[in-house]
OpenMM code with the backbone's topology and positions (N, CA, C; nanometers):
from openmm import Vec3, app, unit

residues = "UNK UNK UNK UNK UNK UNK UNK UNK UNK UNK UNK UNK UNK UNK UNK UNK UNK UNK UNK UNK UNK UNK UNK UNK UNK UNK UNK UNK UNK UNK UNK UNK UNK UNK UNK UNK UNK UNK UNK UNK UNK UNK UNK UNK UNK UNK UNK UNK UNK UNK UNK UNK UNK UNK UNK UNK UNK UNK UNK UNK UNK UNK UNK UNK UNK UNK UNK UNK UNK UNK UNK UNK UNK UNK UNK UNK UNK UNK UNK UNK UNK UNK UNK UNK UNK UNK UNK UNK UNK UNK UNK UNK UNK UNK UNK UNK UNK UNK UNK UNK UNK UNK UNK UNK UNK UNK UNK UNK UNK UNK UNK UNK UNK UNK UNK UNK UNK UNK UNK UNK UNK UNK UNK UNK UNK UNK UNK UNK UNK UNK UNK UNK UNK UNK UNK UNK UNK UNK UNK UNK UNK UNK UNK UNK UNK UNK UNK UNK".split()
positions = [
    Vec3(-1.5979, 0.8422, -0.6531),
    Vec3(-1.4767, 0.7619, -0.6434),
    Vec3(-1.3649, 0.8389, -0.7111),
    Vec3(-1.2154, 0.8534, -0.6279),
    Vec3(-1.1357, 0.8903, -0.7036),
    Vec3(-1.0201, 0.7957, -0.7036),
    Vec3(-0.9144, 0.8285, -0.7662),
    Vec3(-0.8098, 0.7709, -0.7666),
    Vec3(-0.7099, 0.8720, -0.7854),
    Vec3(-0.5670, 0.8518, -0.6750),
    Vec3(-0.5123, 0.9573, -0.6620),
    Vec3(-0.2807, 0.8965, -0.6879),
    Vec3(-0.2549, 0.9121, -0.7941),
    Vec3(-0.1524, 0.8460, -0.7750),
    Vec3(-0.0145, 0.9331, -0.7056),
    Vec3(0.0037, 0.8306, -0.6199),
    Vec3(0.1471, 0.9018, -0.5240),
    Vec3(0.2785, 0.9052, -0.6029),
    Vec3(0.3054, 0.8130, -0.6410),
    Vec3(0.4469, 0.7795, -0.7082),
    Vec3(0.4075, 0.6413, -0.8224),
    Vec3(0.5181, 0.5576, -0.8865),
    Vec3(0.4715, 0.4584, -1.0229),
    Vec3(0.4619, 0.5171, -1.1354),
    Vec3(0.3783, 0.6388, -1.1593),
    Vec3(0.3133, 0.6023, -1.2706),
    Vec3(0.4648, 0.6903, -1.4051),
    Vec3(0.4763, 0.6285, -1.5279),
    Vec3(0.6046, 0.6831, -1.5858),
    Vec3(0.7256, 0.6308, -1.5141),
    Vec3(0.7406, 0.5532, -1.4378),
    Vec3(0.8949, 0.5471, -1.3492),
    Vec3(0.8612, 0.3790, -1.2958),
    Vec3(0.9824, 0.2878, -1.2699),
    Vec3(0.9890, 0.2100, -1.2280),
    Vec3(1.0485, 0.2184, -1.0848),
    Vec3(0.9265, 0.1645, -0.9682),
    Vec3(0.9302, 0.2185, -0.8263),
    Vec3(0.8327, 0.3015, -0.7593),
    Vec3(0.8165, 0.3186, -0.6445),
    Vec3(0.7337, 0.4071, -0.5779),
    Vec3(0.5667, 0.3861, -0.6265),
    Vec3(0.5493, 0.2795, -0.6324),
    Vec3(0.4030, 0.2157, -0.6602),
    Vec3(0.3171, 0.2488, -0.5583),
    Vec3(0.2435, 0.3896, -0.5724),
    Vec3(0.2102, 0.4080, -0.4714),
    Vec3(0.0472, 0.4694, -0.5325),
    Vec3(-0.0759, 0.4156, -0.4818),
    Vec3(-0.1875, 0.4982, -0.5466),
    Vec3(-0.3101, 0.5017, -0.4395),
    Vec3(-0.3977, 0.6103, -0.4572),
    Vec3(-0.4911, 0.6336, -0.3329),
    Vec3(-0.6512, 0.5923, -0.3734),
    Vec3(-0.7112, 0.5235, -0.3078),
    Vec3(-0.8486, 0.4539, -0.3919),
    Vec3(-0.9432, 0.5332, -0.2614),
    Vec3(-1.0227, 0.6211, -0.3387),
    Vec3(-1.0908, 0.7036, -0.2429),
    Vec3(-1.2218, 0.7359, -0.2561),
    Vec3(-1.3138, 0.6638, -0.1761),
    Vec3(-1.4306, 0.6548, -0.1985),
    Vec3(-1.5260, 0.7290, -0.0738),
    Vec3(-1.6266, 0.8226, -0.1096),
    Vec3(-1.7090, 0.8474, 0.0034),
    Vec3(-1.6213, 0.9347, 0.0879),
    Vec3(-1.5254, 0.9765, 0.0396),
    Vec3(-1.4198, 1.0949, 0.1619),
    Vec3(-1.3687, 0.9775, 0.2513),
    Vec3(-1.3254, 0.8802, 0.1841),
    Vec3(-1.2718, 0.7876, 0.2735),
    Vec3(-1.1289, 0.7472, 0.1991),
    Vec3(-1.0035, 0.7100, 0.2846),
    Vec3(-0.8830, 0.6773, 0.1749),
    Vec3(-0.7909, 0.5116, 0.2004),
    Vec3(-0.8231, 0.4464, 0.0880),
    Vec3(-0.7471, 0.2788, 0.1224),
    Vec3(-0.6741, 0.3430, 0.0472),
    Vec3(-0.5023, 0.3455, 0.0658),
    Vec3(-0.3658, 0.3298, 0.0104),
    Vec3(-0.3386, 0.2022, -0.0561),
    Vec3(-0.3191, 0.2024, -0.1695),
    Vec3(-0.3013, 0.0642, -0.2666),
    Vec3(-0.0987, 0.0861, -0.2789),
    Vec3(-0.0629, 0.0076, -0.2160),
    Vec3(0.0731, -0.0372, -0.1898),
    Vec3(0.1493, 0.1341, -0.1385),
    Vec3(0.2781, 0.0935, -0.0935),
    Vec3(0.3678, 0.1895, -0.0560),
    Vec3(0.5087, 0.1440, -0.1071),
    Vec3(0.5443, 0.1903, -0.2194),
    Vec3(0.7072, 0.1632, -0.2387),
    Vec3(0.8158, 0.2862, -0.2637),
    Vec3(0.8910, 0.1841, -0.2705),
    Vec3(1.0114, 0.3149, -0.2969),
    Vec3(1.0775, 0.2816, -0.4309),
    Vec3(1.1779, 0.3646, -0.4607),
    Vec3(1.2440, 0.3651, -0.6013),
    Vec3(1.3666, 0.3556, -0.5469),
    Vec3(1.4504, 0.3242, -0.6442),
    Vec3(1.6071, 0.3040, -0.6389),
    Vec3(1.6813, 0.4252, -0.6899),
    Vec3(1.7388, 0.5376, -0.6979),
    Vec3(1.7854, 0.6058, -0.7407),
    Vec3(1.8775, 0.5913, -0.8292),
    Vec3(1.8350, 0.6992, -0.9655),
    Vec3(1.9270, 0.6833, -1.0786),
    Vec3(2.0842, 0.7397, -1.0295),
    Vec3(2.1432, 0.7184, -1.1644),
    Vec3(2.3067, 0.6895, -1.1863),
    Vec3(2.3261, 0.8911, -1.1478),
    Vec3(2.2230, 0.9885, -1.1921),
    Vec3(2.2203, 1.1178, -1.2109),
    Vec3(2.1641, 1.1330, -1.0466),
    Vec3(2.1876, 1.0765, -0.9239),
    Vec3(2.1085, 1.1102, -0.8402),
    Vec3(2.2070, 1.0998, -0.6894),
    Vec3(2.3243, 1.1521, -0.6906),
    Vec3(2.4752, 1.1082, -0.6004),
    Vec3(2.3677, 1.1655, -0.4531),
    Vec3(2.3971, 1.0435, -0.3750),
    Vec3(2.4114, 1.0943, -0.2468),
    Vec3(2.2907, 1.0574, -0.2020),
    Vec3(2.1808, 0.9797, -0.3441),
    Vec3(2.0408, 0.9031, -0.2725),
    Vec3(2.0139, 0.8202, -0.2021),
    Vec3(2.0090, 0.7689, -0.1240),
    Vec3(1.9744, 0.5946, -0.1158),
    Vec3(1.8540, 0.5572, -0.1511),
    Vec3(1.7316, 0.6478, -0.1382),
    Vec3(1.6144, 0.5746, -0.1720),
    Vec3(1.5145, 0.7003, -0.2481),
    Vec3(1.3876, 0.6588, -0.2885),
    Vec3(1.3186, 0.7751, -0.3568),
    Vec3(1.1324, 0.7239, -0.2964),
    Vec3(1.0826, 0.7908, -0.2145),
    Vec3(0.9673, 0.7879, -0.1501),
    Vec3(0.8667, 0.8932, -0.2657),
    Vec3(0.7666, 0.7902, -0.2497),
    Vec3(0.6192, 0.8335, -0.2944),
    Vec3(0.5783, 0.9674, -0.2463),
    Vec3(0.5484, 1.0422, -0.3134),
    Vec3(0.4828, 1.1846, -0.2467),
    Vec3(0.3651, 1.1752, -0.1499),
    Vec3(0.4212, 1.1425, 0.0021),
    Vec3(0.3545, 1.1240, 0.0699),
    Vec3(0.2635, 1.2609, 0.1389),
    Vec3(0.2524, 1.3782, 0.0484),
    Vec3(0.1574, 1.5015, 0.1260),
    Vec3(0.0404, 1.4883, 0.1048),
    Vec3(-0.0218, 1.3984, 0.0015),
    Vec3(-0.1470, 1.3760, -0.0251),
    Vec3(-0.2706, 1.3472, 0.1331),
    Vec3(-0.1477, 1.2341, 0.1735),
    Vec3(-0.2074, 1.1763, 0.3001),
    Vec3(-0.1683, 1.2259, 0.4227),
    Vec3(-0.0765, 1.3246, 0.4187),
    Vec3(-0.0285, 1.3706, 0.5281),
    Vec3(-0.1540, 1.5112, 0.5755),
    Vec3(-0.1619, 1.5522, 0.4515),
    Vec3(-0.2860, 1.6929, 0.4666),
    Vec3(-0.4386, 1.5896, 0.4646),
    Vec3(-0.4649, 1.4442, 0.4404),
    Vec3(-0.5828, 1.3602, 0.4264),
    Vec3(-0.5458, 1.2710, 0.5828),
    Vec3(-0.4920, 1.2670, 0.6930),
    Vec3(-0.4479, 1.1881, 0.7464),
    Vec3(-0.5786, 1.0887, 0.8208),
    Vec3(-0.6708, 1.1932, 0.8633),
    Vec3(-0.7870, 1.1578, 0.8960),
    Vec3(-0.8885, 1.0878, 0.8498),
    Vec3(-0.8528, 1.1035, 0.6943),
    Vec3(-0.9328, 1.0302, 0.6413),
    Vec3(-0.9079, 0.8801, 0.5904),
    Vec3(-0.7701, 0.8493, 0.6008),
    Vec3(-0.6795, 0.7489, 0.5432),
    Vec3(-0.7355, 0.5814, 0.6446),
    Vec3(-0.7714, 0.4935, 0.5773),
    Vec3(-0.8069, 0.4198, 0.6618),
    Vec3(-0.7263, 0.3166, 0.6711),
    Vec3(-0.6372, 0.2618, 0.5782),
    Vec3(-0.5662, 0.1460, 0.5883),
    Vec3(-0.4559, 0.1339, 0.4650),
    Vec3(-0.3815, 0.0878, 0.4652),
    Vec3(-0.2907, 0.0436, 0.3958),
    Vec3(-0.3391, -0.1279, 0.2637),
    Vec3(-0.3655, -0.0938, 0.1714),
    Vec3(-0.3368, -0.2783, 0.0806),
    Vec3(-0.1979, -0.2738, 0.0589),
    Vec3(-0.1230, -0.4098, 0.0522),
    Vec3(-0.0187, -0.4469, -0.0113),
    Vec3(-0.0388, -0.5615, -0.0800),
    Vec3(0.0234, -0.5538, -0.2523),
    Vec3(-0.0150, -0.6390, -0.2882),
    Vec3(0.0416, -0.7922, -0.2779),
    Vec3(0.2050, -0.7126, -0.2913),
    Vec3(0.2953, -0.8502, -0.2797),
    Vec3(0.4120, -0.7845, -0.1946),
    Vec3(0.5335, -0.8342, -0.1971),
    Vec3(0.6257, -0.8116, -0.1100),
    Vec3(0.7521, -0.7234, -0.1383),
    Vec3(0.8046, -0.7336, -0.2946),
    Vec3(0.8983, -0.6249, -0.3166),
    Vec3(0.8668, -0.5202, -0.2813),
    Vec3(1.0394, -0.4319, -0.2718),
    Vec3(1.0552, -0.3440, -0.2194),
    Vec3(1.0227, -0.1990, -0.2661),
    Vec3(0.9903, -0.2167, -0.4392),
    Vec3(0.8927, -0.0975, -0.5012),
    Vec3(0.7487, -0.1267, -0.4545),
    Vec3(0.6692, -0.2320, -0.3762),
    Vec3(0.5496, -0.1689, -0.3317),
    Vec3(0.5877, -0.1894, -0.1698),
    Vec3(0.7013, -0.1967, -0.1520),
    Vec3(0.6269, -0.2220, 0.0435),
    Vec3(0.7376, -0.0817, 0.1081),
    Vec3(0.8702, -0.0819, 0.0297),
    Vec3(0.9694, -0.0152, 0.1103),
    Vec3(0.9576, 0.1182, 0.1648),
    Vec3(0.8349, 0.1924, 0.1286),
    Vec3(0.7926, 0.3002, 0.1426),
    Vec3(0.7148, 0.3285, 0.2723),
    Vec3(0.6774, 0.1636, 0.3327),
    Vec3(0.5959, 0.1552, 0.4408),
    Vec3(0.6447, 0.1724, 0.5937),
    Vec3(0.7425, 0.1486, 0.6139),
    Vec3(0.8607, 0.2235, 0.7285),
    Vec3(0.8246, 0.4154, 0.7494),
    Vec3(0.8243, 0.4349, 0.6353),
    Vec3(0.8472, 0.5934, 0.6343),
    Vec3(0.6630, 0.6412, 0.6677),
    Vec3(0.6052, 0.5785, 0.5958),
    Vec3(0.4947, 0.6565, 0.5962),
    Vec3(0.4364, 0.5837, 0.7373),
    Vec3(0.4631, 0.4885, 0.7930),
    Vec3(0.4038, 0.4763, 0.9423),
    Vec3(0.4464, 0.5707, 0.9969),
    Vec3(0.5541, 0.6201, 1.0159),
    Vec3(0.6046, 0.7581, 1.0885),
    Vec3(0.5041, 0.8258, 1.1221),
    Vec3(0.4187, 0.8830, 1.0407),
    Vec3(0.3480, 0.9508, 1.0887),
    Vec3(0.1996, 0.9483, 1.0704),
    Vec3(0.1739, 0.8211, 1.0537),
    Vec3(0.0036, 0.7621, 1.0192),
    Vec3(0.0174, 0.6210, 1.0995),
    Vec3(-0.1135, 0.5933, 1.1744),
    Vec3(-0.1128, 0.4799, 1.2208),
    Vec3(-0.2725, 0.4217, 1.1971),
    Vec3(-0.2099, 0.3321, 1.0885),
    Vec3(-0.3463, 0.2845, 0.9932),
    Vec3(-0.2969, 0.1286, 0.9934),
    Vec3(-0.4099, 0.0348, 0.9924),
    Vec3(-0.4093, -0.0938, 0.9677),
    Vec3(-0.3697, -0.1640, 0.8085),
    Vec3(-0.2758, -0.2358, 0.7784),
    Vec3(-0.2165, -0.2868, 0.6591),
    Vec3(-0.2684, -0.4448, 0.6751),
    Vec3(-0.3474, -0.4288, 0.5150),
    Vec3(-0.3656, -0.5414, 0.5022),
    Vec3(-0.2804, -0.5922, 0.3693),
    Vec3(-0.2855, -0.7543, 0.3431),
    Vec3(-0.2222, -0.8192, 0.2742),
    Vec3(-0.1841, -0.9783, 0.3119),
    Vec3(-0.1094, -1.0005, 0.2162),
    Vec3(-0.0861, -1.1879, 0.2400),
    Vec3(0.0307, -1.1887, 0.3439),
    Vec3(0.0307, -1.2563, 0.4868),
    Vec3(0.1402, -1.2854, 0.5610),
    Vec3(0.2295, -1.2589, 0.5472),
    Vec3(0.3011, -1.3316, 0.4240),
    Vec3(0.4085, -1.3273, 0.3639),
    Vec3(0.4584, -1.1346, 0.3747),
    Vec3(0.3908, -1.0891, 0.2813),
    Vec3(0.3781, -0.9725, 0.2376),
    Vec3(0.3739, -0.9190, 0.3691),
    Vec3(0.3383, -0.9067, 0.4977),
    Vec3(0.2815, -0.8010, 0.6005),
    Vec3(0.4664, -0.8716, 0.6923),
    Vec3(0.4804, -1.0117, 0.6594),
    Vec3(0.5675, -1.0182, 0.7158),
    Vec3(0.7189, -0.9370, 0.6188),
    Vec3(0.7443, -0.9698, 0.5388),
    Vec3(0.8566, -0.8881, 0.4786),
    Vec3(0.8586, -0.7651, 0.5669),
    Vec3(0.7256, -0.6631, 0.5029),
    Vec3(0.7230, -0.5047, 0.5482),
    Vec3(0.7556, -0.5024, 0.6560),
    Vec3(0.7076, -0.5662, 0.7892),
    Vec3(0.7321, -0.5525, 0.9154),
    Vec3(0.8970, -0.6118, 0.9468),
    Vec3(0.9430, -0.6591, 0.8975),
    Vec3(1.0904, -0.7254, 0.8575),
    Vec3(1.1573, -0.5454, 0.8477),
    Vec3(1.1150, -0.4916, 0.7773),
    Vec3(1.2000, -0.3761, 0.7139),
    Vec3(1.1318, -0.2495, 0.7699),
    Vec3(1.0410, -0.2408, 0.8767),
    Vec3(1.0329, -0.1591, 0.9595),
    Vec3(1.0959, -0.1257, 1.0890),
    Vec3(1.1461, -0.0060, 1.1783),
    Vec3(1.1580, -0.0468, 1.3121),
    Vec3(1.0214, -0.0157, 1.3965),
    Vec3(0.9277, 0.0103, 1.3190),
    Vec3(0.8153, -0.0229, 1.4014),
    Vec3(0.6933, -0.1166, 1.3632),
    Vec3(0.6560, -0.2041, 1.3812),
    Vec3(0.5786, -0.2653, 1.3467),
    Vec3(0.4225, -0.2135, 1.2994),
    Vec3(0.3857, -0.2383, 1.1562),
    Vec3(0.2672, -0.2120, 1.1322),
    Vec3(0.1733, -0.2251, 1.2300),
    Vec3(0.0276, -0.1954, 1.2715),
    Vec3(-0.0596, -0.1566, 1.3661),
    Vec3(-0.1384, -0.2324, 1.2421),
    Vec3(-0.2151, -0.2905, 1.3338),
    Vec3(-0.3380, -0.3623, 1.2953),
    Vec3(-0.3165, -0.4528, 1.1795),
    Vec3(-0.2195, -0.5107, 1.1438),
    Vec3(-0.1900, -0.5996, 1.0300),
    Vec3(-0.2897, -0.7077, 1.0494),
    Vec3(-0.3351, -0.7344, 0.9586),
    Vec3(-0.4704, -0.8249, 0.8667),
    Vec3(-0.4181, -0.9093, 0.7683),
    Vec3(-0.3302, -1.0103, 0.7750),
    Vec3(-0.3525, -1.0473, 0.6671),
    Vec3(-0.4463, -1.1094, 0.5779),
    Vec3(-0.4221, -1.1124, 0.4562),
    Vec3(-0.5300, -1.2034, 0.3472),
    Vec3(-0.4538, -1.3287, 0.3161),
    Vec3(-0.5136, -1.4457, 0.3881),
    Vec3(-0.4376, -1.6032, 0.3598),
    Vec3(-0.4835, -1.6505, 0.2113),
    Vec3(-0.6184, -1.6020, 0.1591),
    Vec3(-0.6637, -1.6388, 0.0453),
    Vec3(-0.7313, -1.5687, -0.0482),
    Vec3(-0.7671, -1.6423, -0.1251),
    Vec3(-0.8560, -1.5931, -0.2191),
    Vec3(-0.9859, -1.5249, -0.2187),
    Vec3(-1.0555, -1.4233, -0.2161),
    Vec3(-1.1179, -1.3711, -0.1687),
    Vec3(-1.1881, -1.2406, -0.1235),
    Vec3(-1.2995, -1.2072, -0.1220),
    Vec3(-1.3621, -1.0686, -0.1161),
    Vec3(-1.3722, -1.0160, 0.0493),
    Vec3(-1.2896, -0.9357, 0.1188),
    Vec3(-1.3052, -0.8693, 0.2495),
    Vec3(-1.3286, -0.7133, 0.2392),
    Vec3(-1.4027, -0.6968, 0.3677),
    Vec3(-1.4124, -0.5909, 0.4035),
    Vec3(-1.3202, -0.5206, 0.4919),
    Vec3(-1.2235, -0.4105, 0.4466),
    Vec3(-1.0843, -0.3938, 0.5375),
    Vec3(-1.2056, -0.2819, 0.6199),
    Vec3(-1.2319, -0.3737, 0.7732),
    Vec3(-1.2530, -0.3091, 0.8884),
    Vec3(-1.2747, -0.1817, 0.8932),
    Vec3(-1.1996, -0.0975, 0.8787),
    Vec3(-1.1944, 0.0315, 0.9058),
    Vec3(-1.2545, 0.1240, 0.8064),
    Vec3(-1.2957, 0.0339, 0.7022),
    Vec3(-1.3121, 0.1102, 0.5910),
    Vec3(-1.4752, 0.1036, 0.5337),
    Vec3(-1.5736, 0.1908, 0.5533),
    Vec3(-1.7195, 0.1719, 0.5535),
    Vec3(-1.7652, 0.1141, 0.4476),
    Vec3(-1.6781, 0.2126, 0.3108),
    Vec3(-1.7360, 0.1792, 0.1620),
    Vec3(-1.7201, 0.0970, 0.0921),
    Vec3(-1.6062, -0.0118, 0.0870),
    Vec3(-1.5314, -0.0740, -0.0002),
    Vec3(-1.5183, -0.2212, 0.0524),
    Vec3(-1.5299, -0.2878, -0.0476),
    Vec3(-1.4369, -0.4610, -0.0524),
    Vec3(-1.3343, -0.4555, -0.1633),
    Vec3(-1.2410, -0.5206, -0.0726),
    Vec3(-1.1196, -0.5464, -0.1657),
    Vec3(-1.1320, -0.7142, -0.2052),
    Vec3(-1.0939, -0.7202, -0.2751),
    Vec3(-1.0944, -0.8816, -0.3280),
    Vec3(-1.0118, -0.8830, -0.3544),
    Vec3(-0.9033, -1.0046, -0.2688),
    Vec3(-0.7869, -1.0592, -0.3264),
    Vec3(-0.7806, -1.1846, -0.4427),
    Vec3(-0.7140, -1.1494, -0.5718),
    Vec3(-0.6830, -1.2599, -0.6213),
    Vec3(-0.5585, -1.3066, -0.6420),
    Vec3(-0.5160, -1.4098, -0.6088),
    Vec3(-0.3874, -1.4647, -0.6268),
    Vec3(-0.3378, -1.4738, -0.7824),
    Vec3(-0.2445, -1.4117, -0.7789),
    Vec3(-0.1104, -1.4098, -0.9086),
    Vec3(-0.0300, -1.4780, -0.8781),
    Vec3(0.0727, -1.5227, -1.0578),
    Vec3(0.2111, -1.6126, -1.0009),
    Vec3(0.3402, -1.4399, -1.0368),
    Vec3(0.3854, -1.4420, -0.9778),
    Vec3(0.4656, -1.3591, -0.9659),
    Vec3(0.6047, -1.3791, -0.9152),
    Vec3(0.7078, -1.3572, -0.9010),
    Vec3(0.8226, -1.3859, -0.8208),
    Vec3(0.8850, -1.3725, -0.7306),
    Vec3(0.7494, -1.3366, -0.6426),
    Vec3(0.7692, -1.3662, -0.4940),
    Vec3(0.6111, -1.4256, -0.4598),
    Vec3(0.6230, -1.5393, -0.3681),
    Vec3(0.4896, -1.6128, -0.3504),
    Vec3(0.4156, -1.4846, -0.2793),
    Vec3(0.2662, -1.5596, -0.2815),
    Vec3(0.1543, -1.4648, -0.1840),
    Vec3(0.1175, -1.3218, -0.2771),
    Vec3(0.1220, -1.3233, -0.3888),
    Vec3(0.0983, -1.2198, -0.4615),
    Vec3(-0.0163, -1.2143, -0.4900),
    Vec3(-0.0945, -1.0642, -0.4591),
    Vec3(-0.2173, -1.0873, -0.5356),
    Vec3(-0.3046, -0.9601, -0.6178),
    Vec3(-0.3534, -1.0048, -0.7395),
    Vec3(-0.4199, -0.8170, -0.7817),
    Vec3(-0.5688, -0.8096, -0.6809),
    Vec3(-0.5571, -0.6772, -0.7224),
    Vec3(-0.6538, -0.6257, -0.5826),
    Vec3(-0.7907, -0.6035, -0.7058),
    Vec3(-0.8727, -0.5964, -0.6434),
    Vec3(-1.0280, -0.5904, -0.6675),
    Vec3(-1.1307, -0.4891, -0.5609),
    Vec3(-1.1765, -0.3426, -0.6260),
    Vec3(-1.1987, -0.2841, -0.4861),
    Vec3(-1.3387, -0.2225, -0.5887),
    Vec3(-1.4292, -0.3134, -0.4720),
    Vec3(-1.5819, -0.3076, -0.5213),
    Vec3(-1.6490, -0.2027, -0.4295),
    Vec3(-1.7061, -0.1001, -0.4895),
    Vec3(-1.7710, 0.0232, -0.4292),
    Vec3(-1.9211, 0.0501, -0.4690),
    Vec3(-1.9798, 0.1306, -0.3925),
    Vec3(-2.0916, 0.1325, -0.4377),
    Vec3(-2.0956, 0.2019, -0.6005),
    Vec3(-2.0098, 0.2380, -0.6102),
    Vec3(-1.9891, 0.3548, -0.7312),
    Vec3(-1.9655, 0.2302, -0.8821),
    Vec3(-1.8750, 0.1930, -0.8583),
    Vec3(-1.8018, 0.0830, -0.9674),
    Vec3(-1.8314, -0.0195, -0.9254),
] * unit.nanometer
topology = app.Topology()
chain = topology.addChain("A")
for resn in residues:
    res = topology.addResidue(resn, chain)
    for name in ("N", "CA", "C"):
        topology.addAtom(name, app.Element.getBySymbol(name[0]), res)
């Protein structure tokens, strides 16, 4: 099992991390950052998406946990050029697809509480649990492997 972080970690934004089990890859959220006051001419700041671009084959799906735009806004860009199934709460799959011009592929949502197997993915259950957070449908993720 590895864990591979894209963007988040030290910085507020770009919550982006790779849960990779068995040579297999679930993406745990996609966001973007807001660009600092030192940053003229940004509009947005994307997750270092080469991880998965050189892994594309192996990438099986997208989690989202909740709906802001530091974990979802990143998800427009990286469909560009991956076409992987996103799972998450309605709410949540609906925002992202709100702020795409292409619609996620294979969206799944998670209505509840609960341990699934994201389809595409041989090794892993994710278990959604519901959080209160400040946007409804939020939930921390739980990703049970043979390993952990």
């Amino acid at each position: 099992m590895r864990v591979v972080f894209l963007g988040g970690l030290g910085e507020i934004g770009r919550n982006c991390a790779c849960i990779e089990v068995d040579g297999r890859i679930l993406v745990l959220d996609c966001g973007i950052m807001f660009p600092e006051p030192d940053m003229p001419g940004v509009d947005l700041v994307l997750p270092d998406f080469s991880y998965l671009h050189e892994n594309a084959e192996r990438v099986d799906g997208v989690v989202l946990t909740h709906g802001h735009e530091d974990h979802t806004g990143g998800l427009a860009f990286l469909l560009r050029d991956l076409s992987v199934p996103i799972y998450g709460s309605e709410l949540t799959i609906g925002l992202a697809r709100n702020r795409s011009k292409r619609r996620p592929a294979g969206s799944d949502p998670a209505h509840r509480r609960g341990r699934r197997r994201a389809p595409a993915h041989r090794t892993c259950d994710v278990e959604f649990i519901p959080v209160t957070h400040s946007v409804p449908n939020a939930f921390a993720l739980a990703f049970h492997t043979p390993r952990a």
